[in-house]
Phi, psi and omega in degrees: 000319185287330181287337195304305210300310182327300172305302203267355113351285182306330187281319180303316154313317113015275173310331174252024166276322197229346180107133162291302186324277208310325155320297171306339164276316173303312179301305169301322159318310186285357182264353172288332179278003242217292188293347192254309183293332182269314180320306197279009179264308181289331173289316163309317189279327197279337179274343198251292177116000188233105195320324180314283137028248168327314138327300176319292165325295198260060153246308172306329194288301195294342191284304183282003155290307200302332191269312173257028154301301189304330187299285169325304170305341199271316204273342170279319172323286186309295171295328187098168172280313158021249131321305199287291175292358170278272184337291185307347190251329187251051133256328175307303171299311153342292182296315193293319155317330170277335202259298167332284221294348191259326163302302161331317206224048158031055183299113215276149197322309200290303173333324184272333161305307172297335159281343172273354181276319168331301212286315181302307203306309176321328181329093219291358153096053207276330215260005172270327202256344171291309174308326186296303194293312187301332175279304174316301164338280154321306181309313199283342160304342210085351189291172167306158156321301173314316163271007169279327210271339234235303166312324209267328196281303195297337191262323168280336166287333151307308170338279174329291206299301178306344179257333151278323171279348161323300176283334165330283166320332201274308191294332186279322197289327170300283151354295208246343189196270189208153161311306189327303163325314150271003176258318162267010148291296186300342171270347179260020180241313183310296176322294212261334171269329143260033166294274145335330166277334179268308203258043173271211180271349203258011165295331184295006187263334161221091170283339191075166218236341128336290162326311207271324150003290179316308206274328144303350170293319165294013213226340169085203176285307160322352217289150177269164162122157159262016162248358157286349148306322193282338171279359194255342201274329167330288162322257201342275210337279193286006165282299201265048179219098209231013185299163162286137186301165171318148165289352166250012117353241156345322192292306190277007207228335193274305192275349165297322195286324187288329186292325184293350209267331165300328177308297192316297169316262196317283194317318202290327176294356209246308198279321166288009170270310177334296160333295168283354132234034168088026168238055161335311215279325189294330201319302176289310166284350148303338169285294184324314190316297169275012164261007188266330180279346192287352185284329183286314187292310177334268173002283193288011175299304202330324183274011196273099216273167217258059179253319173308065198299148144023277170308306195294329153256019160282331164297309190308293159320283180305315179301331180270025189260328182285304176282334168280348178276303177333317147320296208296355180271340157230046172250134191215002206217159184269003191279295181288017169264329159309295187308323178278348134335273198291320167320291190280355158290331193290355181257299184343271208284010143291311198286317188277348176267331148318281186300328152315333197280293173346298198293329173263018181241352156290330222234180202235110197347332159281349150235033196280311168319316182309299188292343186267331184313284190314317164345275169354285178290336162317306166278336151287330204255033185257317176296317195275319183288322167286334178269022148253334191280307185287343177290003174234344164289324185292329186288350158280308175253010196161195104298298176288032172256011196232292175307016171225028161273301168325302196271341166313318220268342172300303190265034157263352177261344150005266190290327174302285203325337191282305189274002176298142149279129174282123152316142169304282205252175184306152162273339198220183214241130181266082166250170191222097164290104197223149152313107159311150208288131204274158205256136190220151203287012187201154156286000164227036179298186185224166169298171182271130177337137171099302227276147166304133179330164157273129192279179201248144194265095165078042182259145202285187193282304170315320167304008165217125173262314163308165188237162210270108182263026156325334209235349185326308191275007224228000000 
């Protein structure tokens, strides 16, 4: 009961960092990327007859988040969130509306690949980039570990949750009417909520560091206060500095790339067992199951106290990934596939809220949208190459040839977690690259009626003991 109490503390905090409003936006955002590759693969074959077809389209939708996700995180570093996610989102929408309308009117394949590369490349990335915007908060507050680890938790579970109700949607929208229908649900979700995820108030904490540049630039010599050299010389840091990151960095972007790669390898095997015994239609809820429990452990992190480090759990995560995956190589029926299934979700989001955690506590706030962009995309392209490698491993030996891709690739993120080395601690100093303040004829001018406070720029963790509820109501 006192761990409950502990928890839904930490959340509250959490909540009262960002604003109720900004989860809920972020979540409806996140579900068109959830919604656009199984859309557009069932909207292609119904429209086409042809399954190939349909791969092709949503081999291209993924290939183009994977090459330019990260690209997009380099402009929100630089550019701010904003901006960046304003575009993308009304390109995004645009392109899923076009790619319906190209289906519809029987639009020949390569045309039609291009427009699904579009629609991938546009993603506008909400869920790399609500972490990127939530940690900044946080920092710029003072909290603690704990409530970083709490954020990092809350964000894989938005995570989670949108990648079951996504093909959900798609499947109920299919179901009941046309694919089309969901894919143009997803372009009105895209539109409008990442809209809101961009102009929401708590965009002024990544402004980017281009931005904040400018804005000292404009503010001169002159700038007042005895803390502005040390923000403009911040700025320059995180503008000019472009090396490589720590190796476990990478380390974590290799085992995200396995996890995606066990997502693929599960669906093909669970859809080719369904198949073979003559329920298909079960294949997606047997998937939801385990993705409704991995959103409940995701949750329940929140509560892990944070002395329990990183590295421990990242081993912890991946060994139970290795050992709860192994029953799928001898399950065969449909009963006992629930169960290992709905079991082996319970490891995912511990592994996936780590390795995000891993990433922002290597890199160093001014590229951190870049580094979760890649995260990101690591695991989307892990998911699309095992689900073109395991649908030919099932049609040769099975399910179990896809589940044993699965478990292939569970004690290969193992084994990297054994041997990577972790920093105990942070590398770098947890400032928050925010816009300098526009120079005004008095020191106590105020904002424009309406307008959100102008944030404080680049304040280090220690300098705020309080957590900032500006955003509380909002």
């Amino acid at each position: 009961m006192v761990g409950t109490v502990s928890t839904f503390s930490t959340y509250r905090h959490v909540i009262a960092l960002t604003g109720p409003l900004l989860p809920l936006y972020s979540f409806l955002a996140r579900l068109p990327v959830a919604m656009s590759q199984f859309g557009s693969v069932l909207l292609v074959a119904e429209t086409s007859g042809s399954l190939a077809t349909a791969g092709i389209v949503g081999g291209t939708l993924s290939a183009g988040q994977v090459l330019c996700g990260p690209v997009l995180g380099r402009l929100a570093d630089r550019r701010g969130q904003r901006p960046v996610v304003l575009a993308a989102a009304a390109v995004n929408a645009v392109a899923t509306a076009a790619l319906v309308a190209g289906a519809l009117g029987g639009l020949p394949t390569p045309l039609l690949a291009a427009v699904g590369a579009v629609t991938g490349a546009s993603v506008p990335l909400i869920g790399p980039l609500a972490r990127t915007r939530s940690v900044a908060l946080a920092h710029r507050a003072g909290a603690g570990e704990g409530v970083v680890g709490a954020v990092h938790s809350l964000e894989g579970t938005l995570d989670e949750v949108s990648f079951v109700f996504g093909p959900a949607l798609v499947g109920l929208a299919a179901l009941v009417a046309h694919p089309a229908l969901a894919l143009g649900l997803a372009a009105a979700l895209v539109a409008v909520f990442g809209s809101a995820f961009a102009l929401h108030p708590t965009a002024a904490v990544t402004a980017g560091s281009g931005a904040g540049a400018a804005g000292s630039g404009a503010a001169g010599a002159g700038a007042a206060g005895p803390g502005a050299p040390a923000v403009q010389a911040a700025v320059r840091g995180g503008r000019g500095t472009r090396g490589r990151h720590p190796r476990v960095v990478y380390a974590v972007r290799g085992s995200l790339f396995l996890q995606g790669a066990m997502f693929g390898a599960c669906q093909a095997g669970i859809a080719a067992l369904t198949a073979r015994l003559g329920v298909p239609g079960q294949a997606g809820i047997v998937y939801a199951a385990m993705g409704v429990v991995s959103a409940a452990v995701g949750l329940a992190l929140g509560a892990v106290p944070a002395r329990i480090g990183l590295r421990l759990r990242w081993r912890a995560a991946t060994a139970a990934a290795l050992v709860l995956s192994v029953p799928l190589l001898l399950t065969h029926t449909l009963a006992p596939l629930y169960a290992v299934v709905t079991v082996l979700g319970a490891a995912y989001a511990p592994h996936l809220i780590t390795a995000f955690a891993l990433t922002e506590r290597a890199v160093e706030p001014a590229r951190l949208a870049e580094a979760t962009a890649f995260a990101a995309s690591s695991l989307v392209a892990g998911q699309a190459t095992a689900l073109a490698a395991s649908g030919r491993f099932a049609e040769a030996y099975g399910p179990a040839g896809a589940f044993a891709l699965a478990v292939g690739a569970a004690a290969s993120a193992l084994l990297l977690a054994l041997v990577t080395r972790v920093p105990a601690a942070r590398t770098h100093h947890t400032t928050t690259p925010a816009p300098a303040p526009a120079p005004t004829s008095t020191s106590t001018s105020t904002s424009a009626a309406g307008a959100d406070p102008a944030p404080r720029a680049f304040i280090p963790k220690q300098q705020t003991a309080s957590p900032d509820t500006r955003y509380a109501g909002r």
